[in-house]
N, C-alpha and C positions, 0 to 999 in steps of 0.2 A: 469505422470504429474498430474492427477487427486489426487494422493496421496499424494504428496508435493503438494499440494496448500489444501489439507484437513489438512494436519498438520501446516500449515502456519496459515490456520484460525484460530484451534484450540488453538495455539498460542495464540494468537488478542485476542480470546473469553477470552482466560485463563488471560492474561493479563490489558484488558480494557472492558472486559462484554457486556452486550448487552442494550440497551436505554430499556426505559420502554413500554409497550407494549402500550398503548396509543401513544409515540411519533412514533412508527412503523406503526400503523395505519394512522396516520396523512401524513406520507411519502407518502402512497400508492393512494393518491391523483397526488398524480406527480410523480418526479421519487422516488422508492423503495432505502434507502442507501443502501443495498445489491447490488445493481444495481452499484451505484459510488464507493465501495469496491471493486467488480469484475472487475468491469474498471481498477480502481489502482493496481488490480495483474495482470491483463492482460496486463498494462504497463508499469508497473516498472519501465524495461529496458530502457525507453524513458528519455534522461537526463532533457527534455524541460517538463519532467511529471511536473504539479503546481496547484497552486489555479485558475488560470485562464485559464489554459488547460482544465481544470477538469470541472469547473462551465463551458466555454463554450459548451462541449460536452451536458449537461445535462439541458442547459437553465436557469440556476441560477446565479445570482449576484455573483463574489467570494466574496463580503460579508457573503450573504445569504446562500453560500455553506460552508463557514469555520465557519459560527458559528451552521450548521447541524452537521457536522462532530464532531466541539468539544462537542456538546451535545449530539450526540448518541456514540460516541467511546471515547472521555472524552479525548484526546487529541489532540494538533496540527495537521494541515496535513502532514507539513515537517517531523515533528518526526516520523507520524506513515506510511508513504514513505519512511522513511530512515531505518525505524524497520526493512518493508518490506524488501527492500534490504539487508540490512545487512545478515536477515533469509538465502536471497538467498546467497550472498557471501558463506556462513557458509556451505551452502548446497552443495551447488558447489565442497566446498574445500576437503570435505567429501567422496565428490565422484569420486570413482576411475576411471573414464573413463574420471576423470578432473587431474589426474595425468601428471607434464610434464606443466601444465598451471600456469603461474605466478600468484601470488595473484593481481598483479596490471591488469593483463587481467582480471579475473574475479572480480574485482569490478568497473571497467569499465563498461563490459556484463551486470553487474548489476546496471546500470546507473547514477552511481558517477562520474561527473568530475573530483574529484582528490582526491588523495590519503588522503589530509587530511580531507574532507568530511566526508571518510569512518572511520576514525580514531576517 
C-alpha cells in the first residue's frame, strides 16, 4: 500500500509541483497541506469526500480551504479527487488479484457515483 500511494504522489508532484516554500511554511501554522493530501488519499473511496467534508475535518472555511488547495497544488479539489480516483481505478484494473471485477465495481470502490463521473 505504501508503494501505490508513493507512486500516486509522485504523480501529483509530477503533475501539479509543490507551492513555494514560503507558502509551506505558512501552513505549518495550522494544519500542514500534506496533512489534507493524506487525508484525501486516505479517503478517496468516500463518495461524500468534498470541499466541506474536507475543510470540516481540518477547521477551515471551504472557502479558505479551496483557495489553499488551488494555490499549493494549482488545481480544483474536484479535479484533483477525481485524478486521485481515477490513479486508483487504473491501478486496480492492472491488478491481477482484481481479475473477474467489473470496471463498474471498481470505480465504484473508488468512489465515483457513476459511471459517467469516471468517464
Amino acid at each position: 500500500k505504501v508503494a501505490k500511494i508513493a507512486a500516486i504522489f509522485d504523480e501529483i508532484v509530477r503533475r501539479y509541483g509543490f507551492g513555494a516554500r514560503k507558502h509551506i511554511e505558512h501552513m505549518r501554522s495550522n494544519y500542514n497541506i500534506t496533512d489534507v493530501v493524506q487525508y484525501i488519499y486516505d479517503h478517496y473511496s468516500d463518495p461524500d469526500l468534498g470541499l466541506k467534508k474536507i475543510a470540516g475535518e481540518f477547521g477551515y472555511s471551504p472557502k479558505t480551504l479551496s483557495a489553499l488547495i488551488t494555490q499549493y497544488i494549482d488545481v480544483d479539489l474536484r479535479v484533483f479527487i477525481n485524478d486521485i480516483r481515477v490513479q486508483n481505478v487504473i491501478y486496480m484494473y492492472q491488478d491481477p488479484a482484481n481479475r473477474g471485477v467489473s470496471l463498474t465495481e471498481l470505480i465504484e470502490k473508488c468512489g465515483f457515483v457513476s459511471k459517467m463521473t469516471f468517464y
